[in-house]
mmCIF file of the N, C-alpha and C atoms, coordinates in Angstrom:
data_MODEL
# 
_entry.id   MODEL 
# 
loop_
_atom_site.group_PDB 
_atom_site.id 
_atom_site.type_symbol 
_atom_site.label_atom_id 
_atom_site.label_alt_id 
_atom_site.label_comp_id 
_atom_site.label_asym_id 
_atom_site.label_entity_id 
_atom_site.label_seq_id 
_atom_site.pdbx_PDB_ins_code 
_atom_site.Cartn_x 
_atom_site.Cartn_y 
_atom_site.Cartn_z 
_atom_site.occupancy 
_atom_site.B_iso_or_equiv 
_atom_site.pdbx_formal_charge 
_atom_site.auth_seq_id 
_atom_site.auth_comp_id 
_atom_site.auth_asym_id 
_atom_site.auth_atom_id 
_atom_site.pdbx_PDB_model_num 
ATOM 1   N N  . UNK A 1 1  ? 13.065 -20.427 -9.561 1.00 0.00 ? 1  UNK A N  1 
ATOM 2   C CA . UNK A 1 1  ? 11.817 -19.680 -9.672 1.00 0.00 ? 1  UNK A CA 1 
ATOM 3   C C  . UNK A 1 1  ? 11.648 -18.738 -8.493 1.00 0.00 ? 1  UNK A C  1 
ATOM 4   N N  . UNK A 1 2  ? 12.160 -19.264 -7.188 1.00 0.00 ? 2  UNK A N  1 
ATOM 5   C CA . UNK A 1 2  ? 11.261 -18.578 -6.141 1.00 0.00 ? 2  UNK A CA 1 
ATOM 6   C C  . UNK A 1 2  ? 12.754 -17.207 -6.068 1.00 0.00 ? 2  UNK A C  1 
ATOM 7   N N  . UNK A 1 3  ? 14.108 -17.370 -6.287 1.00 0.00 ? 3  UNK A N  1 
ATOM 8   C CA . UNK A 1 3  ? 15.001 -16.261 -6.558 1.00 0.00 ? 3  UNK A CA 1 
ATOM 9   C C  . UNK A 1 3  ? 14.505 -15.279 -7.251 1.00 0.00 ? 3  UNK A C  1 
ATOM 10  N N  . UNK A 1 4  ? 13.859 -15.644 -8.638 1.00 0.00 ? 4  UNK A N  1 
ATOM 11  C CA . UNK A 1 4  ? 13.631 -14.461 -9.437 1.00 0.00 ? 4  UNK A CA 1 
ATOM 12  C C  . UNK A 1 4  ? 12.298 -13.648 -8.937 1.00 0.00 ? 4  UNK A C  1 
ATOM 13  N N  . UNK A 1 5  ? 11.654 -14.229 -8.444 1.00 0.00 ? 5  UNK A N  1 
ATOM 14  C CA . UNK A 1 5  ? 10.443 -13.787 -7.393 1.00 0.00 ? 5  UNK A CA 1 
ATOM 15  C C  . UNK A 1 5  ? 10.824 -13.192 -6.715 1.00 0.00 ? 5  UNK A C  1 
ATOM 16  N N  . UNK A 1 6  ? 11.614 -13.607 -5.856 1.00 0.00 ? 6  UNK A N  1 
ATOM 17  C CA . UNK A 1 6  ? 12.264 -12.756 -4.927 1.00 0.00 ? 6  UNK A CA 1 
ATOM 18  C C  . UNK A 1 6  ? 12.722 -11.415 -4.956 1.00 0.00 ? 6  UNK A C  1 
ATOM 19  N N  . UNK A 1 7  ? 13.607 -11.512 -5.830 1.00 0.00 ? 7  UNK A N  1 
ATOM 20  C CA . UNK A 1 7  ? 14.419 -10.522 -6.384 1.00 0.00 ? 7  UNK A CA 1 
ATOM 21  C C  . UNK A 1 7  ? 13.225 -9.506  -7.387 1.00 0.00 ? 7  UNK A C  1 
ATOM 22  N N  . UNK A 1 8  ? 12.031 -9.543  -7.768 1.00 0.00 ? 8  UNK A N  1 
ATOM 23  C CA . UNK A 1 8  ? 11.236 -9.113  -8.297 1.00 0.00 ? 8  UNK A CA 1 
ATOM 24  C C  . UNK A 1 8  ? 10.499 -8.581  -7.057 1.00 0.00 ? 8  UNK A C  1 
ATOM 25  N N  . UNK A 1 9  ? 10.287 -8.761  -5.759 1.00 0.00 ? 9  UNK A N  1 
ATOM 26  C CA . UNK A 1 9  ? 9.758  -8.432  -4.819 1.00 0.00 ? 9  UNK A CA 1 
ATOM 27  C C  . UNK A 1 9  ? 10.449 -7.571  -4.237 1.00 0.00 ? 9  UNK A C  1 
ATOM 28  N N  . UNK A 1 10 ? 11.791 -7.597  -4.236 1.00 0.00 ? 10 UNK A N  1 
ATOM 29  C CA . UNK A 1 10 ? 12.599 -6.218  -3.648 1.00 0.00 ? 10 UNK A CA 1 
ATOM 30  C C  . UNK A 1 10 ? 12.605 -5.687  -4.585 1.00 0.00 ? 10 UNK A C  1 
ATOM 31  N N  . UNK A 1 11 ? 12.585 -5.758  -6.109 1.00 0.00 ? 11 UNK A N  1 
ATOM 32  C CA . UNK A 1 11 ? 12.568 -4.389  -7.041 1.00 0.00 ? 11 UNK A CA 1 
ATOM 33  C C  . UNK A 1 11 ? 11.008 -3.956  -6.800 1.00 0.00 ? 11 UNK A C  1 
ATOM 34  N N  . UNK A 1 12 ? 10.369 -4.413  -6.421 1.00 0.00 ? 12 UNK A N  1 
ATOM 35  C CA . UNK A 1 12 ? 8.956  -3.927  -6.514 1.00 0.00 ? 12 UNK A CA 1 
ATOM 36  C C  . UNK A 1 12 ? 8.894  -3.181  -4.784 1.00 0.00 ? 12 UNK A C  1 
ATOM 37  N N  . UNK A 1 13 ? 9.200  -3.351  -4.341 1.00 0.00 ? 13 UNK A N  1 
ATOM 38  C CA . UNK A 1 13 ? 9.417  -2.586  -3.128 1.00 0.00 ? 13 UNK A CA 1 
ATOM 39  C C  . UNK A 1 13 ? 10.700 -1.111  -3.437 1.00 0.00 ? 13 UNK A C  1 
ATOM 40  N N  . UNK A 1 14 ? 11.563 -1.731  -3.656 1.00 0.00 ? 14 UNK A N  1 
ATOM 41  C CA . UNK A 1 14 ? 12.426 -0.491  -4.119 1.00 0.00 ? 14 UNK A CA 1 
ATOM 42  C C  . UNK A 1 14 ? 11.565 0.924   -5.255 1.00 0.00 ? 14 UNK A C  1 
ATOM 43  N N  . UNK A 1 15 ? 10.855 0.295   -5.813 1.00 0.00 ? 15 UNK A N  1 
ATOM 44  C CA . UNK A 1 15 ? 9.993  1.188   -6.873 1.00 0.00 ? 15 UNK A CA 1 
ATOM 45  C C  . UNK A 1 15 ? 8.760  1.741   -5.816 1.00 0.00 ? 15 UNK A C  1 
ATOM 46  N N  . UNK A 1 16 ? 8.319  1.414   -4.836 1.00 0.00 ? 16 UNK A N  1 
ATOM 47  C CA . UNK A 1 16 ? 7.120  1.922   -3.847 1.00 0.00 ? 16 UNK A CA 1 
ATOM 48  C C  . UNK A 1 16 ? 7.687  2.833   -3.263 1.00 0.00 ? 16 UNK A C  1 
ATOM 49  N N  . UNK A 1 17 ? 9.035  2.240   -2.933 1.00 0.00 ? 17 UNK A N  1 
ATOM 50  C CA . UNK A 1 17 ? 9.486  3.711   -1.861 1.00 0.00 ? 17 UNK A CA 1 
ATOM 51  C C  . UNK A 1 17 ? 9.816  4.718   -2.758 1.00 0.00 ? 17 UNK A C  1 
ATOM 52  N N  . UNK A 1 18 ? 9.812  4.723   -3.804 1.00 0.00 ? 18 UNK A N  1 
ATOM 53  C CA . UNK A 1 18 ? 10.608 5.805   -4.935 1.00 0.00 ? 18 UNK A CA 1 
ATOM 54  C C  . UNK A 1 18 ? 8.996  6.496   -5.553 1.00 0.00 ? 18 UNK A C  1 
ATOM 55  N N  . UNK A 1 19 ? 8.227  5.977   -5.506 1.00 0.00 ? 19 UNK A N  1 
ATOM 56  C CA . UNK A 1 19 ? 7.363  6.194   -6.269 1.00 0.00 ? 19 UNK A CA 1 
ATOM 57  C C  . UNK A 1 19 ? 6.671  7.667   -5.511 1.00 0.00 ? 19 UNK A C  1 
ATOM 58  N N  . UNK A 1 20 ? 6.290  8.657   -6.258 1.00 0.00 ? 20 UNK A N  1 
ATOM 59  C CA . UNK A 1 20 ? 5.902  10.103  -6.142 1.00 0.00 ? 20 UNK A CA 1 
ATOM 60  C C  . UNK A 1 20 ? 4.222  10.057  -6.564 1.00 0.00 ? 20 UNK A C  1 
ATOM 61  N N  . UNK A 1 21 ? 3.414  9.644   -7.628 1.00 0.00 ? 21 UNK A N  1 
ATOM 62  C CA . UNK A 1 21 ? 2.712  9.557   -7.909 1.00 0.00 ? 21 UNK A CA 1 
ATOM 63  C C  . UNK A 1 21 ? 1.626  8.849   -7.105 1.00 0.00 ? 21 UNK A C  1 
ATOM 64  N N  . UNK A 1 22 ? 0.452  8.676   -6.650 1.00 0.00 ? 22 UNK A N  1 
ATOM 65  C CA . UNK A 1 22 ? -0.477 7.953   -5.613 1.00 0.00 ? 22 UNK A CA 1 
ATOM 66  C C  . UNK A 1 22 ? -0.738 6.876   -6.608 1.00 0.00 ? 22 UNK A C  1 
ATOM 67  N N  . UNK A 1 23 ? -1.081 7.291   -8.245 1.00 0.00 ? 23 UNK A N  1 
ATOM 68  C CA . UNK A 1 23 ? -1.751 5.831   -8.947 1.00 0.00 ? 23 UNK A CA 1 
ATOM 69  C C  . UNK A 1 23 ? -0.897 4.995   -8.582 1.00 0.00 ? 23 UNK A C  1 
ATOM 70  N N  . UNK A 1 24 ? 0.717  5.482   -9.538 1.00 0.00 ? 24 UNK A N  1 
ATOM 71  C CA . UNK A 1 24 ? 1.710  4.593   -9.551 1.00 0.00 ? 24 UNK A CA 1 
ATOM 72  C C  . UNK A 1 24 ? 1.985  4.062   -8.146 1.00 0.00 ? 24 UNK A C  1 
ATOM 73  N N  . UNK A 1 25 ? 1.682  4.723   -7.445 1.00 0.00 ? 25 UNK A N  1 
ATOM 74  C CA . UNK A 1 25 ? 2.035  3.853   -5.949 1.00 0.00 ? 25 UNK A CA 1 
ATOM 75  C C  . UNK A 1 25 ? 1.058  2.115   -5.660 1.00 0.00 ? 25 UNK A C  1 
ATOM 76  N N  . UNK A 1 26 ? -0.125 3.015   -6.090 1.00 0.00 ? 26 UNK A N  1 
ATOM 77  C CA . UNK A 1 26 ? -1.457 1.956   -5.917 1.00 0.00 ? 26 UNK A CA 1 
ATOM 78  C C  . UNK A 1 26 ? -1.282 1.104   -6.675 1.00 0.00 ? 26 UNK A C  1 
ATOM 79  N N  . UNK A 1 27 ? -0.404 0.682   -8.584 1.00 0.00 ? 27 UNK A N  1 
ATOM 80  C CA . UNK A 1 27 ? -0.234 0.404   -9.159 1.00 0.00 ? 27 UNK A CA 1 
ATOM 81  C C  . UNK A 1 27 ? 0.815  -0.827  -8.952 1.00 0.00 ? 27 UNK A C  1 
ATOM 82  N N  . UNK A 1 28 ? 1.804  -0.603  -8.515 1.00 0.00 ? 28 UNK A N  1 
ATOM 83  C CA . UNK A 1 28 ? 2.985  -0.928  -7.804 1.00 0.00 ? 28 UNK A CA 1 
ATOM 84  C C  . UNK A 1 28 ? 2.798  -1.950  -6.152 1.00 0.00 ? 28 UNK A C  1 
ATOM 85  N N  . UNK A 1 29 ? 1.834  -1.259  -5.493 1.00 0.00 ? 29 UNK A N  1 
ATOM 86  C CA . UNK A 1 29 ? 1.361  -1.821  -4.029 1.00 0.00 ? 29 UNK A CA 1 
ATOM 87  C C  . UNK A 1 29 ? 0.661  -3.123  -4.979 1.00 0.00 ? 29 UNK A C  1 
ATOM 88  N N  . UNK A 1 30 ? -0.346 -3.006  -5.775 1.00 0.00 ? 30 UNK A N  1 
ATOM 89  C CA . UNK A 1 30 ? -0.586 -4.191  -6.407 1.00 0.00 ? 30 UNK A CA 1 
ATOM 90  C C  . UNK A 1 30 ? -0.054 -5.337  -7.068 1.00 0.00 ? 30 UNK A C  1 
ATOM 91  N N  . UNK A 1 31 ? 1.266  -4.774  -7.475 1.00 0.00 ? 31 UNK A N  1 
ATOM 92  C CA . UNK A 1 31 ? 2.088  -5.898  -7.961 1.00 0.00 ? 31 UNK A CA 1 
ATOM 93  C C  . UNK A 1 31 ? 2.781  -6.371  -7.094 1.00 0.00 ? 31 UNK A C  1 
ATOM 94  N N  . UNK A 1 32 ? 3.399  -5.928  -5.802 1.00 0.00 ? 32 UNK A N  1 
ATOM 95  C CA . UNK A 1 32 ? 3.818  -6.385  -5.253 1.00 0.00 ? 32 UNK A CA 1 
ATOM 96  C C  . UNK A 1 32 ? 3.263  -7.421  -4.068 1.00 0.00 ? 32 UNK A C  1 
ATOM 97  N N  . UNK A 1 33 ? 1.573  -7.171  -4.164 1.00 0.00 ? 33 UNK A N  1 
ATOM 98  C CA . UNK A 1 33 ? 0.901  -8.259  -3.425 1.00 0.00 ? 33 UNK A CA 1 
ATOM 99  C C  . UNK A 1 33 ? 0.413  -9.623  -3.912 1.00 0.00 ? 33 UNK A C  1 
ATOM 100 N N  . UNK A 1 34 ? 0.401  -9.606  -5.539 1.00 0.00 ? 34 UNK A N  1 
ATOM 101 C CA . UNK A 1 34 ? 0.140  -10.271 -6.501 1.00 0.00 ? 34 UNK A CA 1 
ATOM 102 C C  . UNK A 1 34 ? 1.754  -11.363 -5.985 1.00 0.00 ? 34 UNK A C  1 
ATOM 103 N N  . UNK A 1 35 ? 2.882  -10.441 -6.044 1.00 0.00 ? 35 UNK A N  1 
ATOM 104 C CA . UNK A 1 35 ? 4.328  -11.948 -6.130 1.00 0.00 ? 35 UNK A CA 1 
ATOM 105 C C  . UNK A 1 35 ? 4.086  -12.070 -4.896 1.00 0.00 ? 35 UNK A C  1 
ATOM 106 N N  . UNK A 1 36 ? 3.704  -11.357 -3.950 1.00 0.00 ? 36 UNK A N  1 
ATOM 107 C CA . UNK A 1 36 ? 3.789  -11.823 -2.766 1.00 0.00 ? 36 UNK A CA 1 
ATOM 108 C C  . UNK A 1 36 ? 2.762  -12.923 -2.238 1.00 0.00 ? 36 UNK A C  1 
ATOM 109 N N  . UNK A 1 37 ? 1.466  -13.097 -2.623 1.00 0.00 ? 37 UNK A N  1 
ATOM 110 C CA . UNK A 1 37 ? 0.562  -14.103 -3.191 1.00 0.00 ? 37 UNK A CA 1 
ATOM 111 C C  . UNK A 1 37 ? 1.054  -15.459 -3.780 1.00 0.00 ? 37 UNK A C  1 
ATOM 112 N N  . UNK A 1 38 ? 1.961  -15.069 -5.098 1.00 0.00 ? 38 UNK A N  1 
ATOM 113 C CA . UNK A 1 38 ? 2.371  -15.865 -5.708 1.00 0.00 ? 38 UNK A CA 1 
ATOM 114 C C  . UNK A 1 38 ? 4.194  -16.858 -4.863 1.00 0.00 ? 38 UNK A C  1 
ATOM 115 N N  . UNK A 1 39 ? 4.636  -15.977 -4.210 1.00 0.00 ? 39 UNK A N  1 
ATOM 116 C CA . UNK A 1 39 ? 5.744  -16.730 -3.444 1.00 0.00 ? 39 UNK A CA 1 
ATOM 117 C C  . UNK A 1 39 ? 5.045  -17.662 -2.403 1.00 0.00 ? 39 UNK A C  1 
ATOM 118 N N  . UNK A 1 40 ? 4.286  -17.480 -1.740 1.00 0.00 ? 40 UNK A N  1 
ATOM 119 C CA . UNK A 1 40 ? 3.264  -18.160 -0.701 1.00 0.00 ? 40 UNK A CA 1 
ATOM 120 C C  . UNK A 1 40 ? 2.885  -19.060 -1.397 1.00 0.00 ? 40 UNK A C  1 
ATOM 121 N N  . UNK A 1 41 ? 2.121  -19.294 -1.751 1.00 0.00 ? 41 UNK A N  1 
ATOM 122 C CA . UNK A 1 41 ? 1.783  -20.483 -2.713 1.00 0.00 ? 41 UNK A CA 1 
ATOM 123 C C  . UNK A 1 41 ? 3.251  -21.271 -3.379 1.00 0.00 ? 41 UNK A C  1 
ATOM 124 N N  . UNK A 1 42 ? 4.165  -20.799 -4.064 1.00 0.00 ? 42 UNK A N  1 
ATOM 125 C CA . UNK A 1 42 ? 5.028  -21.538 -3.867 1.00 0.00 ? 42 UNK A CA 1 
ATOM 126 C C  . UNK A 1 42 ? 5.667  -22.361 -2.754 1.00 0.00 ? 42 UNK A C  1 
ATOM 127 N N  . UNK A 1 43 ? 6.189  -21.383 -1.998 1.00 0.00 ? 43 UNK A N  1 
ATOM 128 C CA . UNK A 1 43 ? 6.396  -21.945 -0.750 1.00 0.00 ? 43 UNK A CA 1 
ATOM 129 C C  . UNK A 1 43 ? 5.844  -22.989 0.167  1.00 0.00 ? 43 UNK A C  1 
ATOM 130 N N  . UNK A 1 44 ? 4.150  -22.740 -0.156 1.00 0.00 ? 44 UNK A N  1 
ATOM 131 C CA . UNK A 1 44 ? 3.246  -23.565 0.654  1.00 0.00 ? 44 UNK A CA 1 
ATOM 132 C C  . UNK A 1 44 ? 3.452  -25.211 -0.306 1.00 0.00 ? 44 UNK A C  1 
ATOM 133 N N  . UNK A 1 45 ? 3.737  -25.106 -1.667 1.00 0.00 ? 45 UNK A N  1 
ATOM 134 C CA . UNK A 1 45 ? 3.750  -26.502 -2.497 1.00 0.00 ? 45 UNK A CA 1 
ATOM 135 C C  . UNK A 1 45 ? 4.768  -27.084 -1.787 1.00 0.00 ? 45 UNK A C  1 
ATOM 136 N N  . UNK A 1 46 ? 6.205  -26.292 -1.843 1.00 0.00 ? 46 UNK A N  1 
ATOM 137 C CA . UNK A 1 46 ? 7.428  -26.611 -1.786 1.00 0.00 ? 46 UNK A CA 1 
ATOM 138 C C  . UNK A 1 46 ? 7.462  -27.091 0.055  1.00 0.00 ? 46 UNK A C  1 
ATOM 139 N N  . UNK A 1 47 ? 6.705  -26.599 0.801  1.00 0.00 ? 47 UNK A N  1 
ATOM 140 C CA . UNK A 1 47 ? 6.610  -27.262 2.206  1.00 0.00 ? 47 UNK A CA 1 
ATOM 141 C C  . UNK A 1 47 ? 5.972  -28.468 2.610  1.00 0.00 ? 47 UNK A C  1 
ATOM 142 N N  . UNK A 1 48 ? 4.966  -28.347 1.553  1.00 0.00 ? 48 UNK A N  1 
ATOM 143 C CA . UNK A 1 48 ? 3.794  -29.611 1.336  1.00 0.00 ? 48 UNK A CA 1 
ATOM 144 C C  . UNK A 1 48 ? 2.326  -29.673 2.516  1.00 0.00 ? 48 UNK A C  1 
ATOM 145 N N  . UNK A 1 49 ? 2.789  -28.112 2.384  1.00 0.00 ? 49 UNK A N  1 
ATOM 146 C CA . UNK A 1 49 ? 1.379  -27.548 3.373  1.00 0.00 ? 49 UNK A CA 1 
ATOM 147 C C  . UNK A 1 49 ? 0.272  -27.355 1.701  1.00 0.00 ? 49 UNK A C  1 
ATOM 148 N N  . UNK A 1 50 ? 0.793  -27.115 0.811  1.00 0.00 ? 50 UNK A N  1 
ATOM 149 C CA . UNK A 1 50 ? -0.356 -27.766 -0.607 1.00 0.00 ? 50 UNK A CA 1 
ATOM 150 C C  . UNK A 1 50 ? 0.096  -27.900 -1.461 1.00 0.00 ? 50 UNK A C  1 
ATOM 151 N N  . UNK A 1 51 ? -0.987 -29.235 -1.793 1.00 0.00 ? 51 UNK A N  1 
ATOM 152 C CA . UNK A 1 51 ? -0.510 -29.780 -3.350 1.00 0.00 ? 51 UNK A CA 1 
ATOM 153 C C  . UNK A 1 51 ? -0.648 -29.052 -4.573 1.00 0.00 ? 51 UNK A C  1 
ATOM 154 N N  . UNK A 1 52 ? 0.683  -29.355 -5.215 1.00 0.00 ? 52 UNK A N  1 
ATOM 155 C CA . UNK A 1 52 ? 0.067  -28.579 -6.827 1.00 0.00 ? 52 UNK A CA 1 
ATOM 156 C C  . UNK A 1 52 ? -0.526 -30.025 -8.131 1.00 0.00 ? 52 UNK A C  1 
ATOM 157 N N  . UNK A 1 53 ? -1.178 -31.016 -6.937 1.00 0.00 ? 53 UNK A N  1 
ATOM 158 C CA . UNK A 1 53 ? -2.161 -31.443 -7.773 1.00 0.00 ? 53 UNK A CA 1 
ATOM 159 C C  . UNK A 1 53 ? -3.675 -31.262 -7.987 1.00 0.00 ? 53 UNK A C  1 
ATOM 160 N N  . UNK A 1 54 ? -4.607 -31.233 -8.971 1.00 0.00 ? 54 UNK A N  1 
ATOM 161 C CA . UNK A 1 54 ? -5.923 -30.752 -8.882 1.00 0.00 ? 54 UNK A CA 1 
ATOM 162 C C  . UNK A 1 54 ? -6.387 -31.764 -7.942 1.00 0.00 ? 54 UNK A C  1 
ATOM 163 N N  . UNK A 1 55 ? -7.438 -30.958 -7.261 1.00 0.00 ? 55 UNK A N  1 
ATOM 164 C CA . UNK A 1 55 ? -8.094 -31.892 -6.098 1.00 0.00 ? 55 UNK A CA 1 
ATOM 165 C C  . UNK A 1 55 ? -9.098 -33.095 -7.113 1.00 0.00 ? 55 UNK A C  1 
ATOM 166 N N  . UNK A 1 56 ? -9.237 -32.799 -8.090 1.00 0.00 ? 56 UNK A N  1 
ATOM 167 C CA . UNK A 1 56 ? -9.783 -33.742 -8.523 1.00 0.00 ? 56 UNK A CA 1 
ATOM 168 C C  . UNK A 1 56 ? -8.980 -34.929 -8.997 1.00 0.00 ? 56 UNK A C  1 
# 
């Protein structure tokens, strides 16, 4: 999981620096903070700095 993330985080960076357009930039800056969000939270389960059980 966290490879294809990964590898989705350098294509999403590779597409920012390429990107000409300001939306598509803004568009793009957003997805790439979204996996970058989403790898952290992995990471943080997988360290056991948090659980991926409900606190309840």
């Amino acid at each position: 999981m966290t490879m294809s993330l990964e590898m989705q985080i350098e294509q999403l960076r590779a597409e920012l620096r390429n990107a000409v357009d300001a939306g598509e930039r803004r568009q793009i800056a957003a997805e790439l903070e979204m996996a970058w969000a989403e790898l952290a939270v992995i990471e943080a389960e997988q360290d056991g700095r948090l659980s991926a059980e409900p606190p309840f």
